[in-house]
C-alpha positions as CSV (number, residue, x, y, z in Angstrom):
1,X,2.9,49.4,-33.9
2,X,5.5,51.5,-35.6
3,X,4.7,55.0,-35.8
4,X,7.2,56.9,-37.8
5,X,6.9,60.8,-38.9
6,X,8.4,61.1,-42.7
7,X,8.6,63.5,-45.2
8,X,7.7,62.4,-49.4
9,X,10.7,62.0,-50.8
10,X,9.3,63.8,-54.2
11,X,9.4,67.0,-52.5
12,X,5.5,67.4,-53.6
13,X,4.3,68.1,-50.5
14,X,6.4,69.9,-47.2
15,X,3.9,68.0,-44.7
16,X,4.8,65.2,-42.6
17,X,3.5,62.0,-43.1
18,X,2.5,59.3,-40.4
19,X,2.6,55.6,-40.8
20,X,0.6,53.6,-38.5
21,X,1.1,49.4,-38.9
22,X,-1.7,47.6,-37.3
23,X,-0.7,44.3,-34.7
24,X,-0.3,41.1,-36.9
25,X,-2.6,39.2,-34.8
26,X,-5.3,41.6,-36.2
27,X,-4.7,41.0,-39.9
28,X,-7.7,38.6,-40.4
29,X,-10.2,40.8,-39.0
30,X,-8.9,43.9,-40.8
31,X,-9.2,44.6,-45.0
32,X,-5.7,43.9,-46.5
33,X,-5.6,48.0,-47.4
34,X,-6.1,48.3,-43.5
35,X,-3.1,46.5,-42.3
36,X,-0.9,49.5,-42.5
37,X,-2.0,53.2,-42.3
38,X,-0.4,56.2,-44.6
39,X,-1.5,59.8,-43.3
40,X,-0.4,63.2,-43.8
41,X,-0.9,65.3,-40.7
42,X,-1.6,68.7,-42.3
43,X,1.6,70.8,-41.3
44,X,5.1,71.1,-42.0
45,X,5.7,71.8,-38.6
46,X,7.3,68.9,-37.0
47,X,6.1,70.0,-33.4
48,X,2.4,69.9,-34.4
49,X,2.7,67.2,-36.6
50,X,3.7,65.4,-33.2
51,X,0.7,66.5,-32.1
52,X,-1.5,65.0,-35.2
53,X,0.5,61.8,-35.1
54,X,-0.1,61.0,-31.6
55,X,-3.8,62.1,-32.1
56,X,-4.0,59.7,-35.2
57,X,-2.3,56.8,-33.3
58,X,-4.5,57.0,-30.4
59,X,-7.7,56.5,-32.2
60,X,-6.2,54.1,-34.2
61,X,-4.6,52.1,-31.1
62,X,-8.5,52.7,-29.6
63,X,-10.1,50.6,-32.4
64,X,-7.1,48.1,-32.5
65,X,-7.1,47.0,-29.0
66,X,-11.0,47.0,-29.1
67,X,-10.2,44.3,-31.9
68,X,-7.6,42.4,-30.0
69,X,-9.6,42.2,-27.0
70,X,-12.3,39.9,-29.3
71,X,-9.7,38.1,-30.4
72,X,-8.4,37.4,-27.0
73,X,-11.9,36.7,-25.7
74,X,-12.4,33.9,-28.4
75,X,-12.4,30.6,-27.2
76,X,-8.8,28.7,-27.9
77,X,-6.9,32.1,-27.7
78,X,-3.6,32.0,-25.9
79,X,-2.6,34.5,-23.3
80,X,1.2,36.0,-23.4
81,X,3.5,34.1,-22.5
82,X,6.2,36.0,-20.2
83,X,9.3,35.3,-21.7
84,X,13.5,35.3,-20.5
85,X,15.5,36.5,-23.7
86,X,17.8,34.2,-25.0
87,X,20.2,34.3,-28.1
88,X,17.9,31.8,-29.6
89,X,15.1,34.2,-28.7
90,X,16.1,37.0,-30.1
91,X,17.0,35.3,-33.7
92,X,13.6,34.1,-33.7
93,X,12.2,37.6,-33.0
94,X,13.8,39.5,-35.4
95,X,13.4,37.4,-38.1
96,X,10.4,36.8,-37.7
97,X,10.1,40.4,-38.2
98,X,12.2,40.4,-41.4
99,X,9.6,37.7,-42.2
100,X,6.4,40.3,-41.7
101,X,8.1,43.3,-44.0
102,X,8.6,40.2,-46.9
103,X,5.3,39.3,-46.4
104,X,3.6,43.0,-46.8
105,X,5.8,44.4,-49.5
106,X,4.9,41.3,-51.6
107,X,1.5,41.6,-50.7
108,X,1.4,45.4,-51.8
109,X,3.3,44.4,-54.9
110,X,2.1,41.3,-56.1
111,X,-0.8,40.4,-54.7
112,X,-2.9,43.9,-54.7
113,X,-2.9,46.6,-57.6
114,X,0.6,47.3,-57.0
115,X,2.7,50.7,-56.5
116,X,1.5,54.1,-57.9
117,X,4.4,56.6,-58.3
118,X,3.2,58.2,-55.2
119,X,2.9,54.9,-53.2
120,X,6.6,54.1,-54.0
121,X,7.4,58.2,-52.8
122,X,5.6,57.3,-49.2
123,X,7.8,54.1,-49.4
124,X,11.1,55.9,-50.3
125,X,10.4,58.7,-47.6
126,X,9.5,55.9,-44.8
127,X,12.6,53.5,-45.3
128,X,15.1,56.8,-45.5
129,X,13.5,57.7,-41.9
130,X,13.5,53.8,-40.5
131,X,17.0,53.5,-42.0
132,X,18.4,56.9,-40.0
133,X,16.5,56.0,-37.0
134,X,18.0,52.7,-37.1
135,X,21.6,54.1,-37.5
136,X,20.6,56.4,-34.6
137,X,19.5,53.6,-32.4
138,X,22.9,51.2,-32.9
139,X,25.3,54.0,-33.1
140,X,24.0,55.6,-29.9
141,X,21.8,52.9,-27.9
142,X,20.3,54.4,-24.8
143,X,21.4,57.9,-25.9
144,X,19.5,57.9,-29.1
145,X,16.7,60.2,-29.4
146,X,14.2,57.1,-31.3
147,X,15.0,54.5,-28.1
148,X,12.0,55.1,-27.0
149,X,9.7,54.6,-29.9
150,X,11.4,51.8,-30.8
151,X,11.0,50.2,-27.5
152,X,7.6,50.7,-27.9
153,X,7.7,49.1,-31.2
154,X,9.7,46.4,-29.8
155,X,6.9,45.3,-27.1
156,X,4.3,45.5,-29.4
157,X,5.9,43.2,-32.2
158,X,6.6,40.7,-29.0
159,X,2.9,41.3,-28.2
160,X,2.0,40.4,-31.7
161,X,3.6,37.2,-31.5
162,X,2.7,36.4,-28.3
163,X,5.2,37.1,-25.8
164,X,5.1,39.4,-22.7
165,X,9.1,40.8,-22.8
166,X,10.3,42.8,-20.3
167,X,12.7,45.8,-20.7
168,X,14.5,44.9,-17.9
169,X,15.4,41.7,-19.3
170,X,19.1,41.5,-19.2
171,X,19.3,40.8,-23.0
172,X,16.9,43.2,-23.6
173,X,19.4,45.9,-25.0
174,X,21.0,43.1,-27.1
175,X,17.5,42.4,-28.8
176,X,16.8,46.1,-29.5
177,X,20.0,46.3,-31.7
178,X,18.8,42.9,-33.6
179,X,15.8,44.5,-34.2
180,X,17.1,47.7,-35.1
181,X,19.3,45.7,-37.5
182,X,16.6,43.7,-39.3
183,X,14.9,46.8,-39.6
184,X,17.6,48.1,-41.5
185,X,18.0,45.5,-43.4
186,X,14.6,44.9,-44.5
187,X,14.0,48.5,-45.6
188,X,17.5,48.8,-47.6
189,X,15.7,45.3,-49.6
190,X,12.6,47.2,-50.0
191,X,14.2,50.3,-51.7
192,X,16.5,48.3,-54.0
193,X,12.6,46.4,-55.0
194,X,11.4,50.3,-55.3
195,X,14.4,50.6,-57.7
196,X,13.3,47.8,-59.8
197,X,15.8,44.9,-58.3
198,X,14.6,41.9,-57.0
199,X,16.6,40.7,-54.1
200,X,15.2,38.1,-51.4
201,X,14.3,38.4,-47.8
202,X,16.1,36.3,-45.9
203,X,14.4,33.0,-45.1
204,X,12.8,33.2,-41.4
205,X,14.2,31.2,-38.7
206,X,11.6,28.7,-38.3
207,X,9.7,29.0,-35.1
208,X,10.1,26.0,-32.6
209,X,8.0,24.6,-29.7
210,X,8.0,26.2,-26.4
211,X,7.9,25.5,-23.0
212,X,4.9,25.9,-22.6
213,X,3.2,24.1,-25.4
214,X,4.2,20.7,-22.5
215,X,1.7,21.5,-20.9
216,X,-1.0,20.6,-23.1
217,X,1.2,17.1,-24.1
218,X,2.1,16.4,-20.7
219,X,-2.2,16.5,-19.8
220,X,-2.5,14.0,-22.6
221,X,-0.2,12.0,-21.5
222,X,-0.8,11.6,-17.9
223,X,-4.2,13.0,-16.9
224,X,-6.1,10.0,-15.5
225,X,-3.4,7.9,-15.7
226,X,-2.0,9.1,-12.2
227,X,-3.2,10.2,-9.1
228,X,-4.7,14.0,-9.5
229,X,-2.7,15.8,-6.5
230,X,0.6,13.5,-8.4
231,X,-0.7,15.5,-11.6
232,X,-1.4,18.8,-10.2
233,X,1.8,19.3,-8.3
234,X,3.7,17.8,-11.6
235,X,2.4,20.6,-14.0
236,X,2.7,23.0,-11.2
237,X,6.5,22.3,-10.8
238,X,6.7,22.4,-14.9
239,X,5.5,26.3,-15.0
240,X,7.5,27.1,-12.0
241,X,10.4,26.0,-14.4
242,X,8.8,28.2,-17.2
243,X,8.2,31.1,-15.3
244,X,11.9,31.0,-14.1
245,X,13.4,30.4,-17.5
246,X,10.5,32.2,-19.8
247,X,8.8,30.5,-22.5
248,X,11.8,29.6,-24.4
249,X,11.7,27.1,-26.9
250,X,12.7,23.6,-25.9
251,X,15.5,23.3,-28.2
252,X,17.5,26.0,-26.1
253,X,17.1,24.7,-22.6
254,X,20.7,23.6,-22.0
255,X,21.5,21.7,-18.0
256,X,22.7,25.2,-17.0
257,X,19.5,26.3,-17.3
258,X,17.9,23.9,-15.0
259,X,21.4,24.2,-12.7
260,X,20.3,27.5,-12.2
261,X,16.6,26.4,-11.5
262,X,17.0,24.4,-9.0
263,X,19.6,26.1,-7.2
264,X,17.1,29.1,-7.5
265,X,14.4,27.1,-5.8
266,X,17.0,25.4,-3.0
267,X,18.1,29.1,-2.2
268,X,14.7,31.4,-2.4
269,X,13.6,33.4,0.3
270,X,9.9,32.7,-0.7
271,X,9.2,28.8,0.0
272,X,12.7,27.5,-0.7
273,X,12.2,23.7,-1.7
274,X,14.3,21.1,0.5
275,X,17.3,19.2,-1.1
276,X,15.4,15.7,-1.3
277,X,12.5,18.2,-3.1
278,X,14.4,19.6,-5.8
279,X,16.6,17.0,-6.8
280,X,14.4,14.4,-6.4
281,X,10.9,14.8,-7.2
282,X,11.7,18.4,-9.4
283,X,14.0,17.3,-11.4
284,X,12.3,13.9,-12.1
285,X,9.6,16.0,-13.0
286,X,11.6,18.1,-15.6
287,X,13.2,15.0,-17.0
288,X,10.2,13.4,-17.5
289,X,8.5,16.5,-19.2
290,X,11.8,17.0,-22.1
291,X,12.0,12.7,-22.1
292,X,8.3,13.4,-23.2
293,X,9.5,16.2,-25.4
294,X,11.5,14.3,-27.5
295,X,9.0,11.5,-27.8
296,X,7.1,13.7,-29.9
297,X,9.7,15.3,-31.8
298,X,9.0,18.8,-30.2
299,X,12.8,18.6,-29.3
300,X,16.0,17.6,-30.9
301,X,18.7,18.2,-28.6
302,X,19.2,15.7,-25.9
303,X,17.5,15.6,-22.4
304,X,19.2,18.5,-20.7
305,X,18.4,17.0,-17.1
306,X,20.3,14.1,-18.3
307,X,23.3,16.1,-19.0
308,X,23.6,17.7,-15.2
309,X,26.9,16.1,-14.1
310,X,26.7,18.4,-10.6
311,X,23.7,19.3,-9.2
312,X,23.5,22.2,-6.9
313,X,23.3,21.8,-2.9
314,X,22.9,23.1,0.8
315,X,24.5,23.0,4.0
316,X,24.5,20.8,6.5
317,X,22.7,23.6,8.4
318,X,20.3,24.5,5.4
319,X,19.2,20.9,4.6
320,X,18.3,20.4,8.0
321,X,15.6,23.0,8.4
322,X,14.4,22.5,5.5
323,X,13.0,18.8,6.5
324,X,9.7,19.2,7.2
325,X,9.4,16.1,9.6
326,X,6.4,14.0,10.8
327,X,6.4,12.8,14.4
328,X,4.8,10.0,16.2
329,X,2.5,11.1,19.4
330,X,3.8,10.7,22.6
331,X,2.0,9.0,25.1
332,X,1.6,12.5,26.9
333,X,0.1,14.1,23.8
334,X,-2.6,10.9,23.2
335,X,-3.8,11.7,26.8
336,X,-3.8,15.1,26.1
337,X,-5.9,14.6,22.7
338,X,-8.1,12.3,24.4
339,X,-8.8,14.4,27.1
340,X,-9.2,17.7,24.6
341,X,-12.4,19.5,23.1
342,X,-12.4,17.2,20.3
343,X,-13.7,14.3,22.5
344,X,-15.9,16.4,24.5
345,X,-19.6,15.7,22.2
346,X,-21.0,19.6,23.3
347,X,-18.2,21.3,22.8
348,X,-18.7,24.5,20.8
349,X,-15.1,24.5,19.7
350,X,-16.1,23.0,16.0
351,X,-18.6,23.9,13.7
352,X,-20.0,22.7,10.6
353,X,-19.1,19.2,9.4
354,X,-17.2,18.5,12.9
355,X,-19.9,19.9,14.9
356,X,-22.2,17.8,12.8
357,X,-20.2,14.3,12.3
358,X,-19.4,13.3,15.9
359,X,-18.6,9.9,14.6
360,X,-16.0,10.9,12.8
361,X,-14.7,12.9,15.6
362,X,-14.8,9.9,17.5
363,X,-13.5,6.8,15.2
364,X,-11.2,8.4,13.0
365,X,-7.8,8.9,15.3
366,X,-9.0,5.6,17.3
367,X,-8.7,3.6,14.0
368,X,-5.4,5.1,12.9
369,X,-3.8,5.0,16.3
370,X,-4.3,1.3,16.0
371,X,-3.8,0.5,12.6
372,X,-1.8,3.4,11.3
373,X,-4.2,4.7,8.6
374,X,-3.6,7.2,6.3
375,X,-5.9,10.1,6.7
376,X,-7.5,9.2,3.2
377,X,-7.8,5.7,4.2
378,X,-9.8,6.4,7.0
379,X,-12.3,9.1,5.8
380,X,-12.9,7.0,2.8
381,X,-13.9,3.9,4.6
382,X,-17.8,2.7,3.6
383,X,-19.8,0.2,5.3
384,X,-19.6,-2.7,2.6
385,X,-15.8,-2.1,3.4
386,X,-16.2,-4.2,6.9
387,X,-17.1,-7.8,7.2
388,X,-17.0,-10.9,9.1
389,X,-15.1,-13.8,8.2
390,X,-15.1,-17.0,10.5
391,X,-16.3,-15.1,13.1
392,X,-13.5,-12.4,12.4
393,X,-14.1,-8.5,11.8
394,X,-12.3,-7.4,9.4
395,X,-11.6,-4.6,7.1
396,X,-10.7,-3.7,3.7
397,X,-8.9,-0.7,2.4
398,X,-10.0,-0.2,-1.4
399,X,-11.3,1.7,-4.0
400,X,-14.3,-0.3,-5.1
401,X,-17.9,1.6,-4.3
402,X,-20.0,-0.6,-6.9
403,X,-23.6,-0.9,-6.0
404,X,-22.6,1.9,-2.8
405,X,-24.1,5.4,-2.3
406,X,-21.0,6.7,-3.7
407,X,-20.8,5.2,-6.4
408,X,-21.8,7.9,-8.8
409,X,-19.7,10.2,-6.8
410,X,-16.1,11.2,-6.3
411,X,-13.6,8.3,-6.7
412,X,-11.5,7.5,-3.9
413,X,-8.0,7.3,-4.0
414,X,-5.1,5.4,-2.6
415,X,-1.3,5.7,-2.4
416,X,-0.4,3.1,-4.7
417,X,-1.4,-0.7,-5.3
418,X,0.6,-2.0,-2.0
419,X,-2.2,0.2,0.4
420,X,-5.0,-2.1,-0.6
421,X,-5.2,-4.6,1.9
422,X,-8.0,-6.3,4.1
423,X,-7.1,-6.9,7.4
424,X,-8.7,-7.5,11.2
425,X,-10.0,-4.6,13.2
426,X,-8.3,-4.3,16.4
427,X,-9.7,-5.8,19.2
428,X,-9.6,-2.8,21.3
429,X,-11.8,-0.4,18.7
430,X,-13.9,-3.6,18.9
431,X,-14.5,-3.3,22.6
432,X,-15.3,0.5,22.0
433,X,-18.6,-0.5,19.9
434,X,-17.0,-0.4,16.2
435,X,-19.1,-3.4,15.1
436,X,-22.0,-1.7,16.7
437,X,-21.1,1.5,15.0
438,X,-21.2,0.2,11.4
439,X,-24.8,-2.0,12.2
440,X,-26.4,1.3,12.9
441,X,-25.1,2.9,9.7
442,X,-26.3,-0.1,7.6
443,X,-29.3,0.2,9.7
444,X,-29.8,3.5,8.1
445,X,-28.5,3.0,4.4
446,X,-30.5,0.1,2.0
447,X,-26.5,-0.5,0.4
448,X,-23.2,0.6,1.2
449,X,-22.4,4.1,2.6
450,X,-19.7,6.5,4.1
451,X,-19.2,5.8,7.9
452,X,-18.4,9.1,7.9
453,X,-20.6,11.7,6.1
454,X,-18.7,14.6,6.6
455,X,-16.3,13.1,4.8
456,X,-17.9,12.8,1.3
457,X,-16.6,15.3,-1.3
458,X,-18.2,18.5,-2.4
459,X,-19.3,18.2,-5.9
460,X,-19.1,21.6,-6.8
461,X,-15.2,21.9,-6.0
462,X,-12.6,21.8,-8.6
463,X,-10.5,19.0,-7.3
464,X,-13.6,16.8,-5.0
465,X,-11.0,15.4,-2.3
466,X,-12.6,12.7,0.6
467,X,-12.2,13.9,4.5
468,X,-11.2,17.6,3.5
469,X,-12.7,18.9,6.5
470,X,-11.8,16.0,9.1
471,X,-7.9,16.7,7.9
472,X,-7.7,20.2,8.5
473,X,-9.9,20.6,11.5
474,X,-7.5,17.7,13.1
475,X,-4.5,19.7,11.7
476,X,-5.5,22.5,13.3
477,X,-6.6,21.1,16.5
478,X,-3.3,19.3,17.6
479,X,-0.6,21.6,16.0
480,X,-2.6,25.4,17.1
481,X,-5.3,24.4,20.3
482,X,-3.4,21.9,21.6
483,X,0.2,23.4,20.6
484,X,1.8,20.5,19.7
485,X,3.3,22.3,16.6
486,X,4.9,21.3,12.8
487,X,5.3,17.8,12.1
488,X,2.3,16.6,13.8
489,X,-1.2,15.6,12.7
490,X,-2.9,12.4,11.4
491,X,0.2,10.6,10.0
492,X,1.5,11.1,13.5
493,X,-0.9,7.9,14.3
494,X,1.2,5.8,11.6
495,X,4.5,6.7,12.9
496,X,2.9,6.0,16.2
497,X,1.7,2.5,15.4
498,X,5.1,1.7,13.2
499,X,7.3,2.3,16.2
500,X,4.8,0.4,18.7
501,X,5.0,-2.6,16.4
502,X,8.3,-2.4,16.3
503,X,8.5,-2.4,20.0
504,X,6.1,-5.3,20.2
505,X,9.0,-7.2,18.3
506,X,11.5,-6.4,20.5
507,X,9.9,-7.8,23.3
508,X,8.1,-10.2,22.3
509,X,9.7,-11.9,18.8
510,X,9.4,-11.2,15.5
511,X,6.6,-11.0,13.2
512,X,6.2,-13.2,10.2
513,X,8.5,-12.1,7.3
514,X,6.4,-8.5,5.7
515,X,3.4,-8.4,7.9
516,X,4.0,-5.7,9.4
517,X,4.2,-3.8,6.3
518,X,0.9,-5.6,5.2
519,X,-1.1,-4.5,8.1
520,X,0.0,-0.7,7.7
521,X,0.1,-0.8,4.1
522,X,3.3,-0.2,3.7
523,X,5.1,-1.6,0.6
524,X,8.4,-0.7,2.2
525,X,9.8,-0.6,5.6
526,X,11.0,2.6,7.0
527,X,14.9,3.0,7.4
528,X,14.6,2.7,11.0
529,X,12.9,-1.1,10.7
530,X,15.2,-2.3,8.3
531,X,17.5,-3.9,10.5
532,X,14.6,-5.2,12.9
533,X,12.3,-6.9,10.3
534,X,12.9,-10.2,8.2
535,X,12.5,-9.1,4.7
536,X,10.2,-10.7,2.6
537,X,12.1,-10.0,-0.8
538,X,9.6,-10.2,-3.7
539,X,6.8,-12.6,-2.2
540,X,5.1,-9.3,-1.3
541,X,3.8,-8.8,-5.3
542,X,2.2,-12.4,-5.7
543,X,-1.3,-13.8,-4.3
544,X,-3.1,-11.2,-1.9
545,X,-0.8,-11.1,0.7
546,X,-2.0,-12.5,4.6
547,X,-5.0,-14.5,5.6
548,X,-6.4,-11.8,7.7
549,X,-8.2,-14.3,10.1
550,X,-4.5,-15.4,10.8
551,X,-3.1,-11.9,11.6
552,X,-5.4,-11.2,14.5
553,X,-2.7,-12.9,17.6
554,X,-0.6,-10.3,16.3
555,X,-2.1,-7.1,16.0
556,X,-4.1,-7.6,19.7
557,X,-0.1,-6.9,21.2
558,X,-0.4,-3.1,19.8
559,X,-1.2,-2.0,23.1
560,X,-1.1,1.6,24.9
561,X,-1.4,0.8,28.5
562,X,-0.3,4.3,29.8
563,X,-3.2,6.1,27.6
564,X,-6.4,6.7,28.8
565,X,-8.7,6.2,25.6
566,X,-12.3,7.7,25.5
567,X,-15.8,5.7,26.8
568,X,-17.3,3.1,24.6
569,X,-18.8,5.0,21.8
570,X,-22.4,5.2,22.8
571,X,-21.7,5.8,26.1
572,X,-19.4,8.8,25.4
573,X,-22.5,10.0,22.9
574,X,-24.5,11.1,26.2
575,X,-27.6,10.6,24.0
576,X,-26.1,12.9,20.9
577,X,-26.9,11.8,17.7
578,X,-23.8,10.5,15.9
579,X,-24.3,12.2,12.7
580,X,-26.4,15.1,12.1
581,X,-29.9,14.3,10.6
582,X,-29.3,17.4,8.6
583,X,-25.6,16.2,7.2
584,X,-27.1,13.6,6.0
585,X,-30.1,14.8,4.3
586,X,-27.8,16.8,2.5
587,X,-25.4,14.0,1.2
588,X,-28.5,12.5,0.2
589,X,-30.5,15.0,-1.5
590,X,-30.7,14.4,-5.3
591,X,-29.4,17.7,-6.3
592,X,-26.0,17.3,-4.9
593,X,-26.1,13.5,-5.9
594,X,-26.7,14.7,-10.0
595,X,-23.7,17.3,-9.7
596,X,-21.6,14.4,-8.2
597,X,-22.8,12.4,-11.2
598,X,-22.2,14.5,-13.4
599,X,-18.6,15.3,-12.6
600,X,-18.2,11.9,-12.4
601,X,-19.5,11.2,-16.0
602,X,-17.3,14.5,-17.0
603,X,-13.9,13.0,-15.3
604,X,-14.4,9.7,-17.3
605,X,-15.1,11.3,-20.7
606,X,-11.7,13.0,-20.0
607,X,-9.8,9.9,-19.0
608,X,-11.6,8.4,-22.5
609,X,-9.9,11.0,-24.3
């Protein structure tokens, strides 16, 4: 909002004059005779015209902002966008401001009634004071008497076209003289026009896509199509990059930008990323984001992420505490779990869904400690999910619920397409009452249901996930009650069952070629079974993998001799009810069952699109 005293250049009149330019972003909602204001303030005194001017500017900044705020409140609007100055920048900036003065002098000229003699004496007074104010500002930068107004100007033009620039911006004094410059020049072309000439703005740099217009292509692009934490933490990563960089355009991301980026985020004291982090999953992220870029022509230079020929690093030191590790249980620490609150049915150590869900408590570290479930895996698992075949329990990891309780519920999710897998339940959860478990939950349910109801999502959350509150109470049990620390929780059962089965070979022969990784669901071995298993090449992608019948001989050797598991299942009850009458009710009622369906419904009509 420029806000310039002036004198008439006529001489007519010894007041000052104020000239008030409302924010561009304004424009529609405004007459056209409204865009810019023309005001004398009553005095030839330039210390109480001061006065008037800032009085004037006030209530007109009070209606103005009033204004902006609807615009910003209607729906579609796009907040600022806090921006790092660039060269690039800066062009775009200042002539886009070159572009606004071509745009109102022809509108007062050519497209209204045109210039009275007096209009063209406010003119010839306002560019005199612009141009001296402008001379002021690049002969004596800082020291100049106008650098403050003109900073203020500054912001508010960035505000107008929707970026949030910051003084402190390194470049900052570097566009102040650009704009100071186009301001200049634009006012020397409007007094030539005054003088009857016809000279020609300068054409405006035309403005290209930014940053953070990705965001919006990358959630067409992807949404649905992967996993949502695999999206979430995607986009998140992308405005990490934006918020480092500013909302640039895309054209002027060069690899030293995203050098810089990543070495930022490898060396930050808040939540430095680890090597294997940033230079593996980040910047696949940010090549995949500019690769999608230039699939749809938002940018023409090449793939800057492409162009990295050294990427930045740590220590030795540095990379090593930044792992964050996952550790099998010891023997010691499965006694000590076993023997913990969370197997004692009474205890008042857990409330809410773990108070309520004792089965849960119960089954889900027994099933992963003997077949190395991932914690989704296991809190997902449904009753139509275990069967019998020739006279063989077995169990399937999937993501079907047709015809199931859930099924107009949250989706479940898996890893990837290796993870699905049917396979026999161990002997030893058998012997605990597993098969006993599941007939009383089909007892209950007319079709398929959760084993665990604690498990099922809430509806009303932004992202429903399966087993939210089995994961973190286990988390915090084991690493804070029982103090076993970082690096374990549930996937402490997988490592766990990995290394017995790889101690089961050792002993006593190898498995068949990729079992292993078919009971565990893992498509690949870890580095530390790669010289211990036979390999099974491709085979792994054809047919369905193992008969499951045929699997059982091996999977009874996972054995823990030196732990002492809990009592059979209904004996370690002591008469409480598995599942809380009231946890269930709830899962059941049909108001939480509609919201489920609903965002469902509302999930699918987004994939659609």
């Amino acid at each position: 909002m420029p806000n310039y005293l002036y004198k008439r250049s006529d001489g007519r009149s010894q007041n000052w004059y104020v000239r008030l330019t409302a924010p561009t972003e304004i424009h529609p909602l405004l007459e056209p005779a409204q865009h810019e204001i023309r005001q004398s303030t009553g005095t030839p005194d330039r210390q109480k015209a001061k006065a008037v001017a800032a009085r004037l500017e006030a209530e007109y900044r009070q209606r103005w902002e009033a204004l902006r705020a609807t615009q910003r409140d209607a729906p579609g609007h796009a907040s600022l966008q806090s921006v790092g100055l660039t060269a690039s920048l800066i062009t775009q900036i200042c002539g886009a401001r070159l572009g606004s003065w071509s745009l109102t002098d022809d509108f007062e000229r050519i497209e209204q009634d045109g210039l009275d003699d007096e209009s063209l004496q406010h003119i010839e007074g306002f560019c005199a004071l612009t141009d001296a104010t402008m001379r002021s500002i690049l002969a004596q930068g800082r020291r100049s008497s106008h650098w403050d107004p003109v900073v203020k100007s500054i912001l508010e033009w960035g505000e107008d076209l929707g970026y949030d620039i910051e003084p402190t911006d390194p470049l900052f004094p570097q566009l102040v003289r650009g704009f100071a410059a186009a301001e200049r020049q634009a006012h020397a072309i409007i007094r030539l026009r005054n003088g009857g000439e016809t000279p020609a703005f300068p054409l405006q740099e035309e403005a290209k896509p930014r940053l953070s217009e990705m965001k919006a292509a990358y959630t067409t692009h992807k949404e649905g199509k992967v996993g949502r934490k695999t999206f979430t933490t995607n986009l998140s990563i992308w405005q990490r990059f934006v918020d480092f960089s500013g909302d640039v355009p895309l054209d002027s991301v060069t690899s030293g930008l995203v050098y810089r980026f990543l070495d930022d985020r490898l060396h930050t004291d808040q939540q430095p990323w680890s090597a294997n982090y940033a230079l593996g999953r980040a910047k696949n992220t940010l090549k995949e984001f500019f690769g999608l870029a230039r699939t749809l022509s938002l940018m023409t230079v090449p793939n800057p992420v492409l162009a990295l020929e050294i990427q930045p690093a740590l220590s030795a030191e540095q990379a090593e505490a930044r792992k964050r590790p996952r550790y099998p249980f010891a023997t010691a620490q499965l006694n000590t779990l076993f023997a913990s609150d969370w197997y004692v049915p009474t205890s008042p150590s857990f409330t809410g869904n773990m108070r309520q869900d004792l089965a849960a408590r119960y089954w889900a570290p027994l099933i992963c400690l003997f077949h190395g479930l991932r914690v989704r895996e296991v809190v997902q698992l449904h009753s139509h999910d275990i069967s019998v075949v020739e006279g063989v329990l077995l169990m399937t990891i999937q993501l079907d619920l047709t015809g199931t309780e859930s099924s107009e519920g949250a989706e479940r999710t898996l890893k990837n397409a290796s993870t699905q897998r049917t396979v026999p339940v161990h002997p030893e959860l058998i012997r605990l009452g597993f098969a006993e478990f599941v007939d009383t939950v089909r007892q209950r349910h007319a079709v398929g249901a959760p084993l665990f109801p604690s498990a099922v999502p809430n509806p009303d959350s932004k992202n429903p996930l399966w087993g939210r509150a089995y994961e973190q109470a286990f988390l915090r049990h084991v690493r804070q009650r029982l103090g076993f620390g970082p690096g374990f929780g549930n996937h402490s059962f997988r490592h766990t069952v990995e290394d017995k089965i790889r101690d089961v070979q050792l002993l006593q022969g190898v498995w068949p070629a990729g079992l292993s990784q078919f009971y565990t669901g893992r498509k690949l071995p870890r580095d530390s079974d790669k010289l211990l298993l036979r390999l099974q090449g491709s085979e792994i992608d054809y047919g369905k993998g193992y008969n499951p019948v045929n699997v059982v001989k091996y999977i009874q050797r996972i054995t823990y001799e030196q732990v002492t598991l809990p009592l059979p299942f209904t004996t370690w009850l002591a008469g409480q009810a598995a599942v809380d009458p009231k946890l269930l009710r709830k899962n059941q009622s049909p108001l939480r069952k509609a919201r489920a369906a609903s965002k469902r419904t509302a999930n699918g009509t987004r994939k659609e699109a």
